[in-house]
C-alpha positions in Angstrom: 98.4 91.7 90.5 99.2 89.1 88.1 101.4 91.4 86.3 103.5 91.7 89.0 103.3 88.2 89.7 104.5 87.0 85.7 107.4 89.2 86.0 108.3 87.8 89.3 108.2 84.2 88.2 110.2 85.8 84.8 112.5 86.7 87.1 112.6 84.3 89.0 113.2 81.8 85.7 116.0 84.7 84.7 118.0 84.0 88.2 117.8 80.2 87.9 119.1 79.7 84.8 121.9 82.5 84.9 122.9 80.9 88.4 122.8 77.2 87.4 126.3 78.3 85.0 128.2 78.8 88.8 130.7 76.5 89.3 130.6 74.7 92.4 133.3 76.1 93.8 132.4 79.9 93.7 129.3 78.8 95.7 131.7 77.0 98.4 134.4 79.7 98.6 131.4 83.0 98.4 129.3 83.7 101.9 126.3 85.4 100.6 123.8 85.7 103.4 120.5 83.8 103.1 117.9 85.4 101.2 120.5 87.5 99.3 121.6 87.4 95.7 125.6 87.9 94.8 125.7 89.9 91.1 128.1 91.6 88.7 127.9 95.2 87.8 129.5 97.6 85.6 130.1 97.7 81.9 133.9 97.7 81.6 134.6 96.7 85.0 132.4 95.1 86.8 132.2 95.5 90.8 130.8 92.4 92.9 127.4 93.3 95.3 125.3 91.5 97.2 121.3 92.6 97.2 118.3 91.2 98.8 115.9 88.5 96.8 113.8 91.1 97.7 114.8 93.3 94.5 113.4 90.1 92.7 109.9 91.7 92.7 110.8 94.9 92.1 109.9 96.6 88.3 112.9 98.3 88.0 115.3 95.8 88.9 113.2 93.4 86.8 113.8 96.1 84.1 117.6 95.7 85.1 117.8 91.7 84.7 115.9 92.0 81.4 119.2 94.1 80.0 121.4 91.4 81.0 119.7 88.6 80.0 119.6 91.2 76.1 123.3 92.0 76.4 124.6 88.0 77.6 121.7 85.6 77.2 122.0 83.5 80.3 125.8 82.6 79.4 127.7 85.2 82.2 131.3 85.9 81.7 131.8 86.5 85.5 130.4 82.8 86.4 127.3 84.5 87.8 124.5 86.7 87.2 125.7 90.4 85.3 124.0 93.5 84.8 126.0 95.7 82.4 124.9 98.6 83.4 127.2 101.6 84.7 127.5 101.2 88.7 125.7 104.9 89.8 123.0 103.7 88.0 122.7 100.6 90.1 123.2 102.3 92.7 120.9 104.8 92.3 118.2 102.3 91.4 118.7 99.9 94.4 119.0 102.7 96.9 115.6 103.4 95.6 114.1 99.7 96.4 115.3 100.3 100.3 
C-alpha cells in the first residue's frame, strides 16, 4: 500500500513541477475537462491527448512519466508535460488503464 502511495505522490511531484513551466496562456486558450491531464506524445512528432488524473496512480503510466522526466528533466519543449514515447505504445498502455 505505501508503495503505491510514494509513487503516487512521485507522480504527483512529477506533474506539478512539469506543469508549473505552462504559460498562462496555453491554460486560457486549452479546455481540458476537470479531472483530466493535457500531454504530449510521440518521439518525433508528438500528438496532443487528454487522459484522466486517474492514470496518475497507475504503475505503468507512472513507469511512463518516469521516461519523460529521464529523457527532458522537468524542462518540456511543448510547454507541457511529454512522454517520448512512440504513440501505439501509449495507446496500448492507456487503453489498458480503462
Amino acid at each position: 500500500m505505501a508503495f503505491g502511495l510514494s509513487g503516487f505522490v512521485q507522480g504527483k511531484k512529477a506533474l506539478r513541477r512539469s506543469l508549473s513551466g505552462i504559460k498562462e496562456v496555453t491554460l486560457k486558450s486549452a479546455t481540458i475537462p476537470k479531472g483530466c491531464l493535457a500531454i504530449y506524445v510521440g518521439e518525433d512528432q508528438k500528438k496532443h491527448y487528454v487522459v484522466p488524473l486517474s492514470y496518475l496512480n497507475e504503475p505503468a503510466f507512472q513507469d511512463l512519466l518516469s521516461m519523460a522526466e529521464e529523457e527532458f528533466g522537468y524542462d518540456h519543449p511543448m510547454g507541457g508535460l511529454t512522454i517520448p514515447c512512440r504513440e501505439d505504445i501509449f495507446i496500448d498502455i492507456t487503453s489498458q488503464l480503462n
